[in-house]
GUKOL-777694 format. One line per 4 residues: number of its first residue (from 0); for each residue x, y negated, z of N, C-alpha, C, CB. Coordinates in steps of 0.05 Angstrom, whole numbers, plus 5000, padded with zeros to 4 digits. Glycine has a CB too. Example, Ala and Ser with C-alpha at 12.3 -4.5 7.8 and 13.67 -1.06 7.14 Angstrom:
0	5264,5114,5156,5246,5090,5156,5264,5066,5156,5226,5089,5181 | 5257,5045,5142,5273,5021,5143,5258,4999,5157,5282,5012,5114
***
This chain:
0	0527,3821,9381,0519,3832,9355,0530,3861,9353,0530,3814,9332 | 0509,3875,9347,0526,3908,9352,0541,3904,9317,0494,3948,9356 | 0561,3930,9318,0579,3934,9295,0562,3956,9279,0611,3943,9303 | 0556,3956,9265,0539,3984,9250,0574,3998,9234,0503,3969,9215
4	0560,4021,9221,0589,4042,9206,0594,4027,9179,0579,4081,9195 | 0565,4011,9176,0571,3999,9142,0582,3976,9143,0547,3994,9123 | 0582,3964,9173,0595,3931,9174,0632,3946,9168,0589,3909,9217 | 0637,3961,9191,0665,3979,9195,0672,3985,9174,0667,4004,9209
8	0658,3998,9152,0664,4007,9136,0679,3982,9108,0640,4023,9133 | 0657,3962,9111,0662,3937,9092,0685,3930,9099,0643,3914,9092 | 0698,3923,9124,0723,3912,9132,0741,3927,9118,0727,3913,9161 | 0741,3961,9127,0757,3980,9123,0773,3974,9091,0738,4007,9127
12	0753,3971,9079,0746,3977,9048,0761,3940,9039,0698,3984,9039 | 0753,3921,9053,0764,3894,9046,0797,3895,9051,0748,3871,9064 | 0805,3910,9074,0828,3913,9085,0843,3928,9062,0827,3927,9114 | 0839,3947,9054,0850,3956,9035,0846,3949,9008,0846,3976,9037
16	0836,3937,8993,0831,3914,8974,0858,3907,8975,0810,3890,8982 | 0852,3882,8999,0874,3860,8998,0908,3871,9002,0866,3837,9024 | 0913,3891,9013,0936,3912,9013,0946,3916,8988,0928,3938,9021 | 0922,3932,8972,0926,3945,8952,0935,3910,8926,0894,3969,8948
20	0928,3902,8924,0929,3873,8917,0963,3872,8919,0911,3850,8940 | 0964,3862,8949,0987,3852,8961,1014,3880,8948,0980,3848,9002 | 1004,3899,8949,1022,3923,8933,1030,3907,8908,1005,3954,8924 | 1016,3913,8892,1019,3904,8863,1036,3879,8863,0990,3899,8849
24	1024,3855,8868,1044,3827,8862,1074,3854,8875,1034,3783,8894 | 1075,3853,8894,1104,3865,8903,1116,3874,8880,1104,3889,8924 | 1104,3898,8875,1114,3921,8853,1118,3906,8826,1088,3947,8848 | 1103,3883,8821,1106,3871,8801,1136,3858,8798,1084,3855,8801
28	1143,3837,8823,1164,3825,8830,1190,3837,8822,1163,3821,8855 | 1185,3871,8831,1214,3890,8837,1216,3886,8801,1209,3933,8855 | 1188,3897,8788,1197,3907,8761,1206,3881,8735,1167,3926,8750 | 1195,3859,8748,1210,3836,8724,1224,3819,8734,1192,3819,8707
32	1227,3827,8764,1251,3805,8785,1243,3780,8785,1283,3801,8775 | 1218,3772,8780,1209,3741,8777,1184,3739,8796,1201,3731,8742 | 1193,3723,8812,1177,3710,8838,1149,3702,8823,1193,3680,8854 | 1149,3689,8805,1133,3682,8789,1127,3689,8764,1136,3666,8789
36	1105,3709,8750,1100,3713,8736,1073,3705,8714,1107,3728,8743 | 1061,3687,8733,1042,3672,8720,1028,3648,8734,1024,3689,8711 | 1030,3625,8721,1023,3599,8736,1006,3603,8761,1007,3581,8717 | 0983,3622,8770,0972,3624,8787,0994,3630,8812,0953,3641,8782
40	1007,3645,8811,1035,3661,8824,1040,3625,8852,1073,3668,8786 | 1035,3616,8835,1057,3587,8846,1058,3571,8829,1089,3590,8852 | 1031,3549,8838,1027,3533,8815,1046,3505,8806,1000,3526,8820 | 1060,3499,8828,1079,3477,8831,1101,3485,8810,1091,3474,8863
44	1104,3511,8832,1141,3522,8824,1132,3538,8800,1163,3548,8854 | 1109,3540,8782,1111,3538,8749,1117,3513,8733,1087,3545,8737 | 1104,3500,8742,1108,3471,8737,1135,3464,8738,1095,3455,8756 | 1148,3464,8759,1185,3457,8759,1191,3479,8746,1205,3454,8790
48	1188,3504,8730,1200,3520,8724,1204,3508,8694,1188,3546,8731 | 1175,3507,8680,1166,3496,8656,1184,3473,8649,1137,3488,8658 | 1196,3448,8667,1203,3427,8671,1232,3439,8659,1196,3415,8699 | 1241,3460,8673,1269,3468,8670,1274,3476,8652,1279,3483,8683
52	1259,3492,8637,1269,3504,8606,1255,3488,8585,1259,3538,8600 | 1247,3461,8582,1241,3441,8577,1267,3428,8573,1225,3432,8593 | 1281,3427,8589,1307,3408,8602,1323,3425,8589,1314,3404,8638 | 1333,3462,8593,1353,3476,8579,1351,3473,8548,1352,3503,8587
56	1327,3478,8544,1326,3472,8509,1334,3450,8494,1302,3472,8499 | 1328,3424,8507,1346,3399,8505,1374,3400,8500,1345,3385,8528 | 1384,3410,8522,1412,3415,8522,1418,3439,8502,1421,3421,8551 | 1407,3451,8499,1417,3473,8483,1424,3460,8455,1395,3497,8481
60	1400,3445,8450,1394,3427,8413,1420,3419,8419,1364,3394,8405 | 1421,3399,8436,1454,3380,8447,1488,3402,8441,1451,3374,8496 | 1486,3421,8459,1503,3447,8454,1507,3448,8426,1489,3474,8462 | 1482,3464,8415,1491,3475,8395,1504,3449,8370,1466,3494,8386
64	1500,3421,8371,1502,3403,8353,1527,3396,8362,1481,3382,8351 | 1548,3404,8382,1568,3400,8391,1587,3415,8386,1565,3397,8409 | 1570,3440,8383,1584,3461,8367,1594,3459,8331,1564,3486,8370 | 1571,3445,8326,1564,3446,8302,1601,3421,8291,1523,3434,8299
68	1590,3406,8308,1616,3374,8304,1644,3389,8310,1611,3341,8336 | 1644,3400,8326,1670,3413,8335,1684,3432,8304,1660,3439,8366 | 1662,3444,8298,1667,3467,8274,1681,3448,8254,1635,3484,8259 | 1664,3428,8250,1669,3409,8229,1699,3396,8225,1649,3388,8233
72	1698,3389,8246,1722,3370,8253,1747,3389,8251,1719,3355,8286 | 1751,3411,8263,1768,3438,8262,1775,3452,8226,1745,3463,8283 | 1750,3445,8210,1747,3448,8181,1763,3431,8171,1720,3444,8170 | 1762,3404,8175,1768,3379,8165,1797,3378,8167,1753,3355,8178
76	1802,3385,8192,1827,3381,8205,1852,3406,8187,1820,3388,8243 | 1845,3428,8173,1857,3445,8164,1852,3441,8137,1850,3468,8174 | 1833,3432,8125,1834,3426,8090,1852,3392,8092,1790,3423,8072 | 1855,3385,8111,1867,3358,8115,1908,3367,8111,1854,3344,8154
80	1910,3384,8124,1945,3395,8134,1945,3411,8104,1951,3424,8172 | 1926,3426,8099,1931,3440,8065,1938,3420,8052,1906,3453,8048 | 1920,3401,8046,1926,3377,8028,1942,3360,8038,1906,3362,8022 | 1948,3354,8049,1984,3344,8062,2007,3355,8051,1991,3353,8095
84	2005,3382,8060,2029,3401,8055,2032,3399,8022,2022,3436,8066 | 2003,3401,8009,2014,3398,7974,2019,3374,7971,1994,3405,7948 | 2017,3353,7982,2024,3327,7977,2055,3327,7974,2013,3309,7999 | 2064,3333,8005,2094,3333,8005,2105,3354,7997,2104,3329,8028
88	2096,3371,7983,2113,3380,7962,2113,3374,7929,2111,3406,7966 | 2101,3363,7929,2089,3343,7908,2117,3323,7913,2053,3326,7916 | 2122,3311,7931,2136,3279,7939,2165,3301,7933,2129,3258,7982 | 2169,3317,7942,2198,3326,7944,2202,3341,7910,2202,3352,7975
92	2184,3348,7899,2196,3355,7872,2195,3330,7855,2180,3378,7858 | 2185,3305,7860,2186,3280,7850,2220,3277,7855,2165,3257,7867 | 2226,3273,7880,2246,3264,7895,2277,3287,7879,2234,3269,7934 | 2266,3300,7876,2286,3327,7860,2286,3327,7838,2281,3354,7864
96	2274,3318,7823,2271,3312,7798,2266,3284,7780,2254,3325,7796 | 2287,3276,7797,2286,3237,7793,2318,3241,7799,2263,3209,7823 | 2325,3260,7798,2359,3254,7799,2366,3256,7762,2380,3286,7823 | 2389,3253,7766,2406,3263,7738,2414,3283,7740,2428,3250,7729
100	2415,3300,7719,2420,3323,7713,2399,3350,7718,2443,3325,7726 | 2374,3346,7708,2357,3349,7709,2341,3355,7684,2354,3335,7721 | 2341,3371,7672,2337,3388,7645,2311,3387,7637,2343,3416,7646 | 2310,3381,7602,2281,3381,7598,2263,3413,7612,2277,3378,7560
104	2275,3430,7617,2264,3454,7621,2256,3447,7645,2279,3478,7619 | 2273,3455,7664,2268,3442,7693,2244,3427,7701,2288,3424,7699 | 2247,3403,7684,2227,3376,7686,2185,3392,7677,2245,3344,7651 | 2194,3414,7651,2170,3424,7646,2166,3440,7661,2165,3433,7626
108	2180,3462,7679,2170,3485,7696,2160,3461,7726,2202,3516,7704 | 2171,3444,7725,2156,3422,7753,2135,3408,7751,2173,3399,7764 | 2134,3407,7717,2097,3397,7710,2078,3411,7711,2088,3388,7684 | 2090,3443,7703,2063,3462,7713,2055,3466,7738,2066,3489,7706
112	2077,3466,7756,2078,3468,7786,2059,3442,7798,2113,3467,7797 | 2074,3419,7796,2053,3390,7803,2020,3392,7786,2072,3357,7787 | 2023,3406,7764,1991,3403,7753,1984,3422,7776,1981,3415,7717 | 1981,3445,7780,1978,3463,7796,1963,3458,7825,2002,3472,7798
116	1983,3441,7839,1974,3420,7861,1957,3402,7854,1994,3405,7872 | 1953,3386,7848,1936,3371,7832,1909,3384,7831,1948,3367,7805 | 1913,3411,7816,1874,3419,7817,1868,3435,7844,1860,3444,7786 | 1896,3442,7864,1885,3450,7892,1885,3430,7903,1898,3469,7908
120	1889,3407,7902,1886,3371,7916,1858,3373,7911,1904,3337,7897 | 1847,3382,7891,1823,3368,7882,1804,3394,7886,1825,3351,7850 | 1810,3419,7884,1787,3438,7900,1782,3445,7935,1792,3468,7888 | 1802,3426,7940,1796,3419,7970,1792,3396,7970,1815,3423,7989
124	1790,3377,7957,1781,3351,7957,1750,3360,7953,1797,3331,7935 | 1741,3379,7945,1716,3386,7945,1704,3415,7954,1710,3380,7922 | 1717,3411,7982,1708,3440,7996,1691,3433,8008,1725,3458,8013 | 1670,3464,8021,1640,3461,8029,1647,3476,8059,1612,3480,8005
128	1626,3462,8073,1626,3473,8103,1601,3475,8107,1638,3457,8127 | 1590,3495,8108,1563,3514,8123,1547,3495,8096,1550,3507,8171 | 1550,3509,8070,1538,3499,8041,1532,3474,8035,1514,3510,8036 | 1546,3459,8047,1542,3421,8034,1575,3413,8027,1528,3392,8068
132	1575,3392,8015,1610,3386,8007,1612,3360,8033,1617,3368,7962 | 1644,3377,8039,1649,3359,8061,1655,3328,8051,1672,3370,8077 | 1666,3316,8044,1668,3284,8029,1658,3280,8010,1689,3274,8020 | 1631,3283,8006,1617,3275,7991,1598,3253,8001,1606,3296,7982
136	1606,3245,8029,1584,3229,8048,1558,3239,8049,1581,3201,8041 | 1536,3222,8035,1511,3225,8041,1499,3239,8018,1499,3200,8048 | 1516,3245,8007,1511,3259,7978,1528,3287,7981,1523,3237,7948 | 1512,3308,7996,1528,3333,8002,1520,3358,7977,1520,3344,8038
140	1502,3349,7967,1494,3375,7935,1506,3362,7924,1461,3383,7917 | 1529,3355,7912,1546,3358,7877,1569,3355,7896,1542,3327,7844 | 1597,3360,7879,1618,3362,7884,1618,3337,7886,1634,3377,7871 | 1633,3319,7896,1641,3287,7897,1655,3285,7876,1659,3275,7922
144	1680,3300,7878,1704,3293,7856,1705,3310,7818,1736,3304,7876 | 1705,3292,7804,1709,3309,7791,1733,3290,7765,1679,3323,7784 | 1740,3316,7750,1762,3302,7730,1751,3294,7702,1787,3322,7724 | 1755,3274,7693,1743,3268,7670,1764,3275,7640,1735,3237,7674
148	1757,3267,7614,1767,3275,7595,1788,3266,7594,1755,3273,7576 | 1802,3246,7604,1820,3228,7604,1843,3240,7627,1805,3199,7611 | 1831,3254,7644,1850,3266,7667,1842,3253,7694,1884,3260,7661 | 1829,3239,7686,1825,3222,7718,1792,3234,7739,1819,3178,7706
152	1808,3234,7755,1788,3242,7780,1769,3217,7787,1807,3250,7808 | 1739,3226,7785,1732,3198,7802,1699,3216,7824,1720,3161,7769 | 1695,3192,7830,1682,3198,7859,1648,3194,7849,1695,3172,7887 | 1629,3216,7853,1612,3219,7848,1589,3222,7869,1616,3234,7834
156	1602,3216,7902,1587,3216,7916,1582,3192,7936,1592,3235,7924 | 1579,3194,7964,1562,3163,7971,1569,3160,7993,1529,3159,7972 | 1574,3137,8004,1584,3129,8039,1572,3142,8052,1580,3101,8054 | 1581,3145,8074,1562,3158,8104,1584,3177,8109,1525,3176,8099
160	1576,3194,8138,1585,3206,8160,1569,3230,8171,1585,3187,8178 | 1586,3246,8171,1571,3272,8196,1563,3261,8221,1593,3298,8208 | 1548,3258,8231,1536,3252,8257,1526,3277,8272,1514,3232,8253 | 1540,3268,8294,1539,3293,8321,1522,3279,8339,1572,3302,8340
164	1498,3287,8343,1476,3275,8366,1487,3278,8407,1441,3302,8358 | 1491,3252,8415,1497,3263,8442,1473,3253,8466,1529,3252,8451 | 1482,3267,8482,1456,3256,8510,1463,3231,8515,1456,3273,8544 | 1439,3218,8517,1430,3192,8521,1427,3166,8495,1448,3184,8542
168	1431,3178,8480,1428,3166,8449,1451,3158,8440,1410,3142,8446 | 1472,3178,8453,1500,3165,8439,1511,3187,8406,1533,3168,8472 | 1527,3185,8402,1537,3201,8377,1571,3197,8366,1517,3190,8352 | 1577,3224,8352,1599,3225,8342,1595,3223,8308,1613,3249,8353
172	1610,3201,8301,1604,3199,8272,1634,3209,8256,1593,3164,8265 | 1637,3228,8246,1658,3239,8231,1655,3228,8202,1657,3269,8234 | 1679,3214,8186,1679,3203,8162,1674,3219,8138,1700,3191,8160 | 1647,3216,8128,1649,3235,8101,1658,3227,8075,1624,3243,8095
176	1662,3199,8076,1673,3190,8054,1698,3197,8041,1674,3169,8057 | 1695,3217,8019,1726,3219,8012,1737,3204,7993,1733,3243,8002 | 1728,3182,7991,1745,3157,7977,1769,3147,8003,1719,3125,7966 | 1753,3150,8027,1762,3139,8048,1794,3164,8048,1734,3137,8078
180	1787,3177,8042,1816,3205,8046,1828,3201,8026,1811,3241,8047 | 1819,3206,8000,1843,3200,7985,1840,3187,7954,1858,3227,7984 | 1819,3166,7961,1822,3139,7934,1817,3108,7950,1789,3144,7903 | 1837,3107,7978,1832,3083,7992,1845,3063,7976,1843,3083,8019
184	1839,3055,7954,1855,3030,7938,1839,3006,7957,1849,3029,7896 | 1814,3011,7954,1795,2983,7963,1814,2967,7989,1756,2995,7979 | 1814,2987,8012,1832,2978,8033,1866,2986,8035,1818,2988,8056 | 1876,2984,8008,1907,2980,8018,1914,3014,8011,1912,2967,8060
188	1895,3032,8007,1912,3055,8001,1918,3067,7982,1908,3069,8009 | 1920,3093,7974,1931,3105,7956,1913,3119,7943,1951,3117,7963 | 1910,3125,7922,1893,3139,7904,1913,3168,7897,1885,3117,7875 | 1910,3187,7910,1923,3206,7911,1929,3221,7888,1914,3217,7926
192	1898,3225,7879,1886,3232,7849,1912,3235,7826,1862,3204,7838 | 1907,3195,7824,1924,3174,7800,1958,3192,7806,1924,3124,7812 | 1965,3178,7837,1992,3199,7842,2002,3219,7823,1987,3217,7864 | 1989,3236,7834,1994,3267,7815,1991,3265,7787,1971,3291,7821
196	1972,3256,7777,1961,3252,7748,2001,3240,7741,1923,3220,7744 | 1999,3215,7749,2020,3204,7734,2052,3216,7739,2019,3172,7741 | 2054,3235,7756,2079,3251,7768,2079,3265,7740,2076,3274,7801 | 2057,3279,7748,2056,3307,7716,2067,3287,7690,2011,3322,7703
200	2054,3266,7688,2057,3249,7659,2091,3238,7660,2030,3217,7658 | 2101,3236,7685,2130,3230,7682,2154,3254,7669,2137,3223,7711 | 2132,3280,7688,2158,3305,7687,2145,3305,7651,2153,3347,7716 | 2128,3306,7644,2127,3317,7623,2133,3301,7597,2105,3328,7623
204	2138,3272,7609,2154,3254,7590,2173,3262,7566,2170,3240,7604 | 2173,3266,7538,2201,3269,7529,2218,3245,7525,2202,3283,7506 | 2218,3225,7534,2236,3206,7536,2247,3208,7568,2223,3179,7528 | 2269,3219,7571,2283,3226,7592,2277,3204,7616,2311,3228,7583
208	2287,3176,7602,2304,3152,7611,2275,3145,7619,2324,3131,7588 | 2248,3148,7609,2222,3130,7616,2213,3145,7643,2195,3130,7589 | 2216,3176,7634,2205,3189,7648,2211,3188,7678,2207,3211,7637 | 2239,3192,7676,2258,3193,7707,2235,3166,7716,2306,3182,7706
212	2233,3148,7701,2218,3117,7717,2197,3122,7732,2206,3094,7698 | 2186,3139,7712,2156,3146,7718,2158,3156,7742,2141,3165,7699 | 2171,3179,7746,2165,3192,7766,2181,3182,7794,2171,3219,7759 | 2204,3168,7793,2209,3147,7815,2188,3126,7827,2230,3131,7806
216	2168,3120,7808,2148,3098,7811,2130,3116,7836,2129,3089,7778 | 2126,3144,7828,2108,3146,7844,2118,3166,7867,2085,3153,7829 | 2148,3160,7881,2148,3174,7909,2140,3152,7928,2177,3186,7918 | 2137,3138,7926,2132,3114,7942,2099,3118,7948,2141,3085,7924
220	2083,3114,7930,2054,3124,7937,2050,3154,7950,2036,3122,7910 | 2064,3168,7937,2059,3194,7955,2066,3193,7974,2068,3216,7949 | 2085,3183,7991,2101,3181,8015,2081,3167,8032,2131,3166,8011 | 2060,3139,8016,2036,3133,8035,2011,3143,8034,2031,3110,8035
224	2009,3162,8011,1984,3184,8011,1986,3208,8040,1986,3205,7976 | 2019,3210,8045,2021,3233,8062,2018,3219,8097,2055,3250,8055 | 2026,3194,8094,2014,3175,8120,1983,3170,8113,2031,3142,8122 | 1972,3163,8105,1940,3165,8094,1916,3183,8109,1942,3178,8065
228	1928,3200,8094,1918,3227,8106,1929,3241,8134,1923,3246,8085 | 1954,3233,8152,1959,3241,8171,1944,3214,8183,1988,3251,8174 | 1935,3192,8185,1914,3171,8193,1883,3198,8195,1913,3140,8161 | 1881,3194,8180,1856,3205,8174,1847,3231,8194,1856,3213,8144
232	1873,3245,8201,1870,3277,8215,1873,3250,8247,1907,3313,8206 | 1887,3231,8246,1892,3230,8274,1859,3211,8292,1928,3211,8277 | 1842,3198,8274,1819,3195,8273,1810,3211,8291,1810,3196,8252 | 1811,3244,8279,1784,3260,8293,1802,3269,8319,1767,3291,8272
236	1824,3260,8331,1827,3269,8358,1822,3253,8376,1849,3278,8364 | 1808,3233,8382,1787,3219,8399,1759,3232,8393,1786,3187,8392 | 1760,3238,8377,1727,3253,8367,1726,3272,8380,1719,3264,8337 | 1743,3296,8375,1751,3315,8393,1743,3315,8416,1774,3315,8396
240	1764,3301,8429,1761,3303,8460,1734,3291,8468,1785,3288,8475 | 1720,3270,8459,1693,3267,8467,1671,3286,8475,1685,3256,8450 | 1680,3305,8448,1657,3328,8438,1671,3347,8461,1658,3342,8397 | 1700,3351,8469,1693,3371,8477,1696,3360,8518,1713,3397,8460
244	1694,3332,8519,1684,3336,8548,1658,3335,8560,1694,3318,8562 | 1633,3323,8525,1606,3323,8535,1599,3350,8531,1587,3302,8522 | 1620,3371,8519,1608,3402,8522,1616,3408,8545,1618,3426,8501 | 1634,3411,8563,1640,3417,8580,1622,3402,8614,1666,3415,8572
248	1610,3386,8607,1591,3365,8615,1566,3381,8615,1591,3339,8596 | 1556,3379,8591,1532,3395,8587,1533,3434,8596,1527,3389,8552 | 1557,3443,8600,1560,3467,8613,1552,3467,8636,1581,3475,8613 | 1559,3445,8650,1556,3441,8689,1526,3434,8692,1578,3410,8707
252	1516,3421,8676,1483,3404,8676,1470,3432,8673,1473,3377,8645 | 1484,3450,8656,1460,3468,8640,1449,3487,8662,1474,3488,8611 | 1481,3494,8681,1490,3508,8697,1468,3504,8724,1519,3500,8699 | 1463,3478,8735,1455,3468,8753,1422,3474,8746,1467,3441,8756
256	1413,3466,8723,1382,3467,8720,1378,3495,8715,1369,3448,8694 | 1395,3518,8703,1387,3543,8706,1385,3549,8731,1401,3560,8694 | 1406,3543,8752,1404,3557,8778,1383,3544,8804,1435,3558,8788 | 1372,3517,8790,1337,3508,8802,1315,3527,8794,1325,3477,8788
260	1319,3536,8765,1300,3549,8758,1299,3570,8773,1301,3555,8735 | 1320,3586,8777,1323,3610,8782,1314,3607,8816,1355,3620,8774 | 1321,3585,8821,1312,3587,8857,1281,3591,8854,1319,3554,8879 | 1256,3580,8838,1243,3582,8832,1233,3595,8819,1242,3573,8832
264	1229,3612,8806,1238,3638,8790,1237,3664,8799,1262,3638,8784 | 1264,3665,8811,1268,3693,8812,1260,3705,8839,1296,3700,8805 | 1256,3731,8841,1248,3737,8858,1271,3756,8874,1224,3745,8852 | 1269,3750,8905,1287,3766,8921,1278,3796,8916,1287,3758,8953
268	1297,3813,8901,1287,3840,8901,1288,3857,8922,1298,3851,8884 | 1312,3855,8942,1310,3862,8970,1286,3858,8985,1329,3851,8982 | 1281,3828,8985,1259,3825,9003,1236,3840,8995,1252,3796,9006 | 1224,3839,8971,1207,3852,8955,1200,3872,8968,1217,3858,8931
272	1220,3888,8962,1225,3924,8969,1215,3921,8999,1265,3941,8966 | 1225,3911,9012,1214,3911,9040,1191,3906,9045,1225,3896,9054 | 1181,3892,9036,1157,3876,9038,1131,3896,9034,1157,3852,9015 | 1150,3908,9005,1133,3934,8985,1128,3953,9016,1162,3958,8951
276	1156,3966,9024,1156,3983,9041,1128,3981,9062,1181,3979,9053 | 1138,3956,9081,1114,3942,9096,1088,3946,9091,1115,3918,9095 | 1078,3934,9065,1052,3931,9064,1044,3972,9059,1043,3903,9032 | 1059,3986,9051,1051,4014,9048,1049,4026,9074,1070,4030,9032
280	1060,4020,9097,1058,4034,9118,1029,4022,9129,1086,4031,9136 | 1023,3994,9122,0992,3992,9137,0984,3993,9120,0979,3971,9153 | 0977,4000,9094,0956,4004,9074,0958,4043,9092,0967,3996,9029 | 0976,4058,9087,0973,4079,9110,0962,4079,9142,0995,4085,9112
284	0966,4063,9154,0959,4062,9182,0935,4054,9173,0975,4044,9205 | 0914,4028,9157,0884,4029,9152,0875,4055,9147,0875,4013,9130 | 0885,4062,9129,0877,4088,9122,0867,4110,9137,0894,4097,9113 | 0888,4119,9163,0889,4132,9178,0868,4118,9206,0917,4137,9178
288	0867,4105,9209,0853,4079,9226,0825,4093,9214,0863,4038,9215 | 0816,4080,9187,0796,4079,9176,0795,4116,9188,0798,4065,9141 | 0790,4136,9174,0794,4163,9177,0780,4171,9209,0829,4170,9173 | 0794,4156,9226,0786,4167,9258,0765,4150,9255,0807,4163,9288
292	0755,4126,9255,0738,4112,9268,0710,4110,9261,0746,4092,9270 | 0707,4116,9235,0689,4116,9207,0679,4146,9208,0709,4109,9175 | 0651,4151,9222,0632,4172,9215,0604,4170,9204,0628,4185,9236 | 0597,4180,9180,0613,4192,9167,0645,4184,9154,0597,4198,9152
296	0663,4202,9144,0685,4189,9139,0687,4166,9117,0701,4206,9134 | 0709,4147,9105,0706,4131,9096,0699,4142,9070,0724,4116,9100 | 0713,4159,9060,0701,4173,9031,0675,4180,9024,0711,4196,9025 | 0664,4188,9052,0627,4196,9046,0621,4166,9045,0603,4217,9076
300	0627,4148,9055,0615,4128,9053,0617,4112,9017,0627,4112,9078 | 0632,4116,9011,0645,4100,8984,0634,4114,8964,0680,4099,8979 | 0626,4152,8968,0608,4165,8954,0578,4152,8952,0609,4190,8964
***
C-alpha cells in the first residue's frame, strides 16, 4: 500500500493530538496535585476516593459530637467545684456560728452572706452551655430551678441526659437531671436548696437558744450535700476517659482513611513534571519529524 502526504500527514496531526492531550492531564496534575480530577481520570480509584470522604465525614459527625461531650462534661465539672466550694463554706459558717458566743450581729452579717450563696447555688444550679440549661434534663428552654414565694426552690424541668453518639451504636449519656445534683431526697439525698433556706432561717432566728438548733440541724446535711455532689463530679471521670480514648481512636481511623485516599488521590508531582518534561520533548521531536518529512510542510497542509 503506498503512503500518500495526506495519510503522513493524518498520523502526524493524530500524534500530536494525543501529546498535546497527554500535556494537559500532566499540567493539570502539577496545578491541583490530584491524580484524579474527575471520575473519568480513574474510574475505580473515584469510587474508593468517594468511599473515603464518605467514611471521613462519618467520623468527623463522631469527632465533632465528642468534642461536643468533652466540652460538656469539662462545663459540668467546674459549675460542679463552684457549687461545692459555696456549699462548704456555707457548712463552715454553720459550724462557726453554732458555737456560743456568737452575737446577734455576727449571726445577721452570716445571713446575708449564706443568703448570698444560696442565690449563686441556684444561678448555677441553672447555668446554660452552648444556649440550653444544663440540668434541666429534657427540658433545656426554661430555667429548671426556680424560688417560690415561700423561699423554696423547686424543679421545673424533666429526666433525661446529654447523649454523646459513638461508633458502632454505642453512647455517652451524661446526667441532666438536676434533682439528681442537688434535690436527691427520692434516693437518700440531700436537698441542698431546703439546706441553705433553713441555715439563713437559723442565723436569722431571734431566739438565740432555737436558732443555734436550727443551724446545728443542718451541718450534717450540708456535709452530705458536699459528698453528693463530689459523687456526682466523680461519675463523669469514666465518661471522660471513654470520650477521650474513642477520640483518640477515631484520630488513628481518620488518619488511615485520609492517607488511602490520598494514595488514590494525589498525584506524584515529581513524577508529573517529568512526565510533563517527556511528553514536550516528543511533542517537539514530532514536530520536527513532521517538518522534514511532510512536503508540502505540515502547516500548508492544515491550511
Amino acid at each position: 500500500m503506498r503512503i500518500t502526504q495526506t495519510m503522513m500527514a493524518r498520523m502526524f496531526v493524530g500524534a500530536l493530538r494525543r501529546q498535546t492531550q497527554a500535556m494537559i492531564v500532566q499540567q493539570e496534575r502539577i496545578a491541583t496535585q490530584k491524580r484524579i480530577n474527575r471520575p473519568s481520570d480513574d474510574p475505580a480509584g473515584a469510587g474508593r476516593v468517594l468511599s473515603g470522604r464518605a467514611a471521613l465525614a462519618g467520623l468527623e459527625k463522631y469527632a465533632s459530637g465528642i468534642q461536643q461531650g468533652k466540652s460538656r462534661l469539662e462545663f459540668n465539672e467546674e459549675t460542679l467545684k463552684l457549687i461545692g466550694d459555696l456549699v462548704q463554706q456555707a457548712r463552715r459558717t454553720a459550724e462557726e456560728k453554732s458555737a456560743g458566743g456568737v452575737s446577734a450581729e455576727e449571726r445577721a452579717l452570716a445571713a446575708r452572706s449564706v443568703r448570698e450563696i444560696a442565690d449563686q447555688v441556684l444561678q448555677l444550679a441553672n447555668a446554660r452551655w452552648n444556649g440550653e440549661y444544663v440540668f434541666g434534663g429534657d427540658r433545656k428552654d426554661i430555667a429548671p430551678f426556680v424560688r417560690d414565694e415561700d423561699g423554696n426552690v423547686v424543679y421545673r424541668g424533666e429526666g433525661g441526659a446529654f447523649l454523646v453518639p459513638l461508633p458502632g451504636g454505642g453512647r455517652v449519656a451524661v446526667d441532666a437531671d438536676g434533682r439528681n445534683y442537688f434535690q436527691n431526697e427520692t434516693a437518700g439525698g440531700v436537698n441542698l436548696f431546703d439546706a441553705l433556706r433553713d441555715l439563713v432561717a437559723g442565723l436569722e432566728n431571734p431566739d438565740t437558744a432555737e436558732g443555734t438548733s436550727q443551724i446545728r440541724a443542718v451541718i450534717e446535711p450540708l456535709e452530705r450535700a458536699e459528698v453528693q455532689l463530689r459523687n456526682k463530679r466523680a461519675e463523669a471521670a469514666p465518661q471522660a476517659y471513654r470520650l477521650q480514648a474513642t477520640e483518640e481512636h477515631l484520630t488513628r481511623v481518620r488518619a488511615a482513611v485520609q492517607a488511602a485516599v490520598g494514595r488514590d488521590e494525589d498525584a506524584d508531582v515529581a513524577q508529573a513534571i517529568v512526565e510533563l518534561k517527556n511528553l514536550e520533548v516528543a511533542y517537539e521531536s514530532t514536530l520536527a519529524a513532521a517538518s522534514r518529512i511532510l512536503q508540502p510542510s505540515l502547516v500548508d497542509f492544515l491550511r
